[in-house]
N, C-alpha and C positions, 0 to 999 in steps of 0.2 A: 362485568358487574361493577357496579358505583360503589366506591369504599365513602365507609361514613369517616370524618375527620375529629382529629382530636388536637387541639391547640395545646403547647404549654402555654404561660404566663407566669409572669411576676416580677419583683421591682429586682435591679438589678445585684450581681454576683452571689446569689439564695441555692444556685447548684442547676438552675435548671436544663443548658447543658449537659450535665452529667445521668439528671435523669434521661435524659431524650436519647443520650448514650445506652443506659443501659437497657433503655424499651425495645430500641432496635436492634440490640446485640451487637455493636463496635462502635467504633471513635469514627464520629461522622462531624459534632458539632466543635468548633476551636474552645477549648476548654481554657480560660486562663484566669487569675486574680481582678485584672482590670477590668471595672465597670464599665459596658458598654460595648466589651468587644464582640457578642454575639449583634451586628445590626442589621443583617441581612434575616430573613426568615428561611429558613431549614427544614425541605419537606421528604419522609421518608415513608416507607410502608412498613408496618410492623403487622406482627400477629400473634395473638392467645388465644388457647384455647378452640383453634381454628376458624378464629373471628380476624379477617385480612383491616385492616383502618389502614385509614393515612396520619401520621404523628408532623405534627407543627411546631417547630422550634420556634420562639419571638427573641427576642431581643428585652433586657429589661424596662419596667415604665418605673419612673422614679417623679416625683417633683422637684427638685433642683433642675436647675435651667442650663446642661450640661452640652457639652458636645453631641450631635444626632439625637437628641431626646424629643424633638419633634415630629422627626419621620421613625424612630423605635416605636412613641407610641402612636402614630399613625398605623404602624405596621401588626403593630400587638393587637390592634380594634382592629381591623382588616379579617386578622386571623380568628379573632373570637365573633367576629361577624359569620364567618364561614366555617364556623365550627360546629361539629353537633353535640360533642362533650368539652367543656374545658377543665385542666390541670392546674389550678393554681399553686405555686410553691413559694412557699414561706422558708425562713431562716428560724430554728430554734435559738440559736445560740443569738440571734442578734433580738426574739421576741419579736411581739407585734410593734410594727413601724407603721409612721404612718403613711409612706408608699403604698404598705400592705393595703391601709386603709383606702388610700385612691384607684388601688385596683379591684377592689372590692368593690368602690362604687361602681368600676363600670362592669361588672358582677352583677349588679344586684338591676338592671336595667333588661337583663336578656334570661328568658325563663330557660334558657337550656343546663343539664346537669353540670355541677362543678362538682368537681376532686379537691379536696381540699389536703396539699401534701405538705405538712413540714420536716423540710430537709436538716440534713445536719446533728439527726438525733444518733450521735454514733456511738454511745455507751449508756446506761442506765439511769444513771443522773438526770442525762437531758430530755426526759418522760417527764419530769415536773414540771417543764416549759411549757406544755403540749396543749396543757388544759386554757393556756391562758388566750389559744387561737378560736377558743370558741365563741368569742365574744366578736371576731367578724361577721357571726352572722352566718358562716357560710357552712350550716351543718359540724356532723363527726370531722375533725383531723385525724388526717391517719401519720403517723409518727414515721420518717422515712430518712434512709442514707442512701443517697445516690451512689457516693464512694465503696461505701461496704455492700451495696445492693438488698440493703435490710428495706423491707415495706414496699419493693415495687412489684413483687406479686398482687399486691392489697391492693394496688392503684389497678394493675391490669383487670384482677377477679370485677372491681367496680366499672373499668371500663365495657367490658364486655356487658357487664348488668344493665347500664343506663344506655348503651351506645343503641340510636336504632336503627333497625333493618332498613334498608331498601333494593326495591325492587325496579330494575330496568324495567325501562319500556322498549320492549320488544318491535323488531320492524322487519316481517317477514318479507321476503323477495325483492327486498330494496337494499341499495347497494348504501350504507353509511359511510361517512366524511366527515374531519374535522380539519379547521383550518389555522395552523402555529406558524409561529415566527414571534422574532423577539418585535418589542416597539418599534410601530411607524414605518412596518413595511408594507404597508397596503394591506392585511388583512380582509378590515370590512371591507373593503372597497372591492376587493376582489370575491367575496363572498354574496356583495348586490350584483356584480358582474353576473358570475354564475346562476342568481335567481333570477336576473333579470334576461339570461338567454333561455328559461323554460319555455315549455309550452302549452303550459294549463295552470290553474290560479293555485298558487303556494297557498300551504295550509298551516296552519303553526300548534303544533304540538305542544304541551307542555313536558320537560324533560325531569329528569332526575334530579340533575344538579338546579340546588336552591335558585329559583327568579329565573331558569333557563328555558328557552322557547328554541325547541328544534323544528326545523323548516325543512317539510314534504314536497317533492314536487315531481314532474313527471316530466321528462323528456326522450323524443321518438320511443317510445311506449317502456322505457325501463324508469325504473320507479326511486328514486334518490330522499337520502333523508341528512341533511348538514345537520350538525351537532352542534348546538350553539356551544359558541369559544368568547363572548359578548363579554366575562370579564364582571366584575363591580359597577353596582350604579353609582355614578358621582354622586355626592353629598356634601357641596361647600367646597371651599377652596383645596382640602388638604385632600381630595382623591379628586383635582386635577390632571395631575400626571397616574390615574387611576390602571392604565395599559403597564407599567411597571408592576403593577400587584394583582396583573390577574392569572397567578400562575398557574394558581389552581384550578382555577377552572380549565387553564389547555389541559394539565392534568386529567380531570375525570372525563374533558370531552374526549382521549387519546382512547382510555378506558372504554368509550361503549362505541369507538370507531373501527371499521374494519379498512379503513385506508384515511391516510396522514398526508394533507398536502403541506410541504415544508416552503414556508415562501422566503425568499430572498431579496435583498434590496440589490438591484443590478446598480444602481446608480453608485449606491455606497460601498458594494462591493460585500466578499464576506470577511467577517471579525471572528474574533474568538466563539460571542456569547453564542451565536448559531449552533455552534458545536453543541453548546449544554442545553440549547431550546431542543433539539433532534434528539437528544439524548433518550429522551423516558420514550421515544416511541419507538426506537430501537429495540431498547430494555422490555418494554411490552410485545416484543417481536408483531407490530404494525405494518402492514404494506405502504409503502411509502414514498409520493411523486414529489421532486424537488419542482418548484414554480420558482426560476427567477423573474419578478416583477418590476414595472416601469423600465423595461423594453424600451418606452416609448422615448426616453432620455438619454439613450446611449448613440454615440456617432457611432455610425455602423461603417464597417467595413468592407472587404472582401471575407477576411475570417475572422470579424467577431465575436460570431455566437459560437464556433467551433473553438474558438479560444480562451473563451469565459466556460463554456464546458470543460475543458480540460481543466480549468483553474479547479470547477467544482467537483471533480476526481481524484482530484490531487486533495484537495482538504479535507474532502470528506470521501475516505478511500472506505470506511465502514460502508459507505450508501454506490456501493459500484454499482447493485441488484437494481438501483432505483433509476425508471425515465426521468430526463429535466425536458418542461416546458417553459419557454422565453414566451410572456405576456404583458400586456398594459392593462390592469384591469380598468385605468382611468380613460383610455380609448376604447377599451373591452376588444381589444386587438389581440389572435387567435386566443382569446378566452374558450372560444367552441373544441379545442383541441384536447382543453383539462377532461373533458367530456370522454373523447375519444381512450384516453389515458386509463382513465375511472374503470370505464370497463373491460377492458386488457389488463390489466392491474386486476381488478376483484375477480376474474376468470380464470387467474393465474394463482391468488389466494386459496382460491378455493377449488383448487383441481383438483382432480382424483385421475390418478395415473396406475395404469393398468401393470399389475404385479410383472409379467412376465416380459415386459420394455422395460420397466424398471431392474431387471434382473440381465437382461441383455448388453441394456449402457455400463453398469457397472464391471460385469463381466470383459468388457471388452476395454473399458478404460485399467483394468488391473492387465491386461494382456499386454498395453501398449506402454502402462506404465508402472512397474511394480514397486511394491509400497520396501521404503527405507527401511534399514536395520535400526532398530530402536528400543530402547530398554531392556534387550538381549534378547530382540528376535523381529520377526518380518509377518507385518498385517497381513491377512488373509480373511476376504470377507467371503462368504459362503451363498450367502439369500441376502434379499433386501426385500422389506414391503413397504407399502407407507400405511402409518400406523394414524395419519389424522390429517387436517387441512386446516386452511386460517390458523397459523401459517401451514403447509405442505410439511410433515414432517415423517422423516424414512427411519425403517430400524433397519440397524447390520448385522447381519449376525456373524459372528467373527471369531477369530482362532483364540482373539485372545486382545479385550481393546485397550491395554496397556502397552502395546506395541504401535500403537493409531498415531504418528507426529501430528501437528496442526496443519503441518504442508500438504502433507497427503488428503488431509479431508479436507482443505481448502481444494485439490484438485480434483477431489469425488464432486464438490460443492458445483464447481466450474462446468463439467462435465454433464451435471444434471441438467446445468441450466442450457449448455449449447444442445442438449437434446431435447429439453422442453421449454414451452415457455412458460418463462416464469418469472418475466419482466414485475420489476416495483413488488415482490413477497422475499420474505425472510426465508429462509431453509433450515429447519430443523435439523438436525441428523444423532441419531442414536446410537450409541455402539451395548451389543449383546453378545454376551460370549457363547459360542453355541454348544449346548450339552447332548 
């Protein structure tokens, strides 16, 4: 399901951190006095009401010609670009400024809902300030303290009001993909690879996500649907470097993907930010094939590829579940293997495993290895079924799952997978006490 997005905004240190704090229930954004220390944008999922959004931290727009205040409001328009409600937050205590006012004009440019929040109203007094924000132009304010958490009910009830629905598009018996990595690892390039090894004419869907076009196609008779990851349309110099802000969109392409191809730069080797790009599709428990790319630029060896493998086990030990395939999507040199991967991967997502082998492995893996003493007593799991797929997910029923260590059900985990396959999927596993 595509979450609809919700941006803060506004001119800098108004609170709006603290609200984005309190939307999503903990300390996510750096919350400090100094103007401009939010400069990154800060994306989370919240929910009211059991309405799931995505919530958009920005960074303050001011007019003084300050430190980062170019790419803040670069970043601030990015996000109210891609937004389908925005937050605007005002300061009561400091009145209407005329920051307020320049962000208001880029307000008043885009027909989508605004919230109009002034922060800072932390005792009764400051309701006589409130009236004076109406003269932006930008509707009702609603009167709010991030600190005390007074008024961010009134913000949610309105965002759930104005926020609208969408509805996936559906793609039955076709296998879905998106394609992540941080900047300038070959993404597109590896994404015209893959449509250019088809073998019937790509069709282009229109997707969910705002201006996205997903691409249909068919090869040896299974039926594939890529998730556009395509990012922001440039617009002038300042979404040049437009691949640094297209978070969001890997974002909701992960969201309506049932497998995640993670690419990597072989040449560059991996960094840290790989780590937090693989993140969210982790966190969505997504099936997931590592692609290291540009292959074609590494002095190969005798053990090479077995030795940049090991590197990428060693850093990314979450993704042990997952195949790596070594490609050049710019020679399209074994790009035909991503193929082969896709569907061993999406056959393993979506297995359904026969209760009474499922009950066998486990039974015999507690035989060969019995579970530790822990929190004043010894695991004993009884039945196991599985209770769903995309990801394969098992319940235990058990003596009692507060005796469960992590070691132990990382060795049920292990055990599942030497007895089935279940290459590139996540594994669920449940614990239920049995009565």
């Amino acid at each position: 399901m595509s979450l609809g997005v919700v941006a803060i905004v506004g001119s800098p240190n108004v609170g709006k951190s603290t609200i984005f704090n309190r939307i999503i229930g903990r300390r996510r954004s750096i919350i400090d006095d100094q103007p401009g220390v939010t400069r990154d944008r800060l994306y989370e999922t919240a929910s009211w009401l059991d309405r799931d959004f995505r919530l958009i931290d920005t960074g303050g727009i001011e007019i003084a010609n300050r430190p980062f205040q170019e790419q803040i409001r670069m970043q601030a328009q990015l996000a109210i670009d891609e937004a389908d409600v925005v937050i605007f937050v005002t300061d009561a205590k400091k009145g209407v400024t005329n920051d307020d006012r320049l962000v208001a004009k880029m307000l008043y440019k885009t027909n989508k809902p605004v919230i109009l929040a002034v922060n800072k109203v932390d005792n009764r007094d400051m309701l006589y300030n409130v009236n004076d924000f109406y003269s932006l132009g930008l509707g009702e304010p609603i009167p709010t303290s991030g600190e005390h958490g007074i008024g961010i009910g009134d913000i949610l009830d309105k965002i759930v009001k104005v926020l609208p629905k969408k509805e996936d598009v559906v793609y039955d018996d076709a296998i879905t993909f998106s394609i992540i990595g941080r900047p300038n690892v070959g993404k597109s390039s590896l994404m015209n690879a893959l449509l250019g090894e088809s073998r019937s004419i790509v069709s282009n869907i229109v997707g969910t996500t705002r201006d996205s076009v997903d691409s249909s196609f068919e090869r040896d008779g299974q039926q594939y649907v890529a998730i556009d990851t395509a990012g922001l349309k440039k617009r002038g110099k300042v979404y040049e470097a437009v691949d640094k802000y297209s978070v969001l969109r890997a974002l909701s392409a992960i969201d309506r993907s049932e497998i995640v191809l993670f690419v990597i730069d072989a040449k560059e080797g991996i960094i840290e930010q790989d780590k937090h790009v693989v993140g969210y599709a982790v966190e969505k428990k997504k099936a997931i094939i590592v692609v290291v790319n540009k292959w074609d630029l590494i002095e190969k060896g005798q053990n090479t590829m077995s030795d940049f493998e090991k590197k990428v086990r060693k850093e990314f030990k979450f993704l042990e579940y997952a195949p790596i395939v070594f490609t050049s999507a710019l020679t399209k040199s074994r790009v035909h293997l991503i193929f082969d991967k896709l569907n061993e991967v999406h056959l393993a997502y979506d297995t359904h495993l026969s209760t009474s082998l499922l009950n066998d492995v486990i039974q015999d893996a507690q035989t060969m290895n019995e579970a530790p003493d822990f929190n004043g007593g010894r695991l004993k799991i009884y039945f196991v079924n599985q209770a769903n797929s995309c990801p394969p997910t098992f319940v235990l029923f058990v003596n009692n799952p507060k005796y469960a260590h992590f070691s132990y059900l990382r060795y049920i985990e292990n055990r599942l997978r030497e007895s089935f396959n279940l290459s590139g999927t996540p594994i669920d596993i449940v614990l239920r006490k049995r009565v």
